[in-house]
C-alpha positions, 0 to 999 in steps of 0.5 A: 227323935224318940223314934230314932232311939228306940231304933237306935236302940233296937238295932244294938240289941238285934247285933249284940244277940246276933254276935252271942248266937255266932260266938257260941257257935249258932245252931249246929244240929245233931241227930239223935242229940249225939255231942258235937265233937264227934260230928265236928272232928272226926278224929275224935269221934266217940265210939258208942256200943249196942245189941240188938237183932238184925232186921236187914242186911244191903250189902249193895248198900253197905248197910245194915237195919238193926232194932237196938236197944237204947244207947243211954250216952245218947240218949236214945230210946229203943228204935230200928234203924240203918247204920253204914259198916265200916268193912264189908266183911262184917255183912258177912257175919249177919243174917237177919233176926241174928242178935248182935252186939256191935260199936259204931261210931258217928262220921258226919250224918251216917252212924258207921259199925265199926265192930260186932259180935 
């Protein structure tokens, strides 16, 4: 009888955990600690901005690696990394160990340019 309680017990207390993990929405992940909403809806992706020196340009790739300084509303360190450019022109505008300013954006895993300078 006793053991039939503390299953019983233990198997109330699995669910109620189980339904507060789902209802406040389970482990969504995001790189680099970026906030949910940009990665949830699209169409309120927050646009984020940096400077940093042009490592390489892919224009095959429609990509470009960039060692940039931090992005404090993300809080990310200083690191080189790949972002995806909204418009091909803007490959045009680089050449590598060219110091850039730039706004990019989150859409799903990629970090898009969408502007520099």
């Amino acid at each position: 009888m006793k053991a039939t309680f503390v299953v019983t017990i233990m198997a109330a207390l699995a669910l109620s955990a189980a339904a507060a993990y789902a209802q406040t929405g389970g482990a969504k992940g995001h790189d680099h600690g970026a906030p949910a909403p940009c990665c949830d809806n699209p169409a309120k992706a927050q646009t984020h901005k940096a400077t940093g020196v042009v490592k390489k340009a892919d224009a095959a790739k429609n990509a470009v690696s960039i060692a940039h300084g931090p992005v404090k509303e993300l809080n990310w360190p200083a690191m080189t990394m790949t972002f995806k450019v909204k418009d091909k022109a803007l490959l045009d505008k680089l050449s590598v160990d060219k110091k850039v300013e730039f706004s990019f954006v989150q859409e799903g895993k990629d970090y898009v340019i969408t502007a520099l300078q």
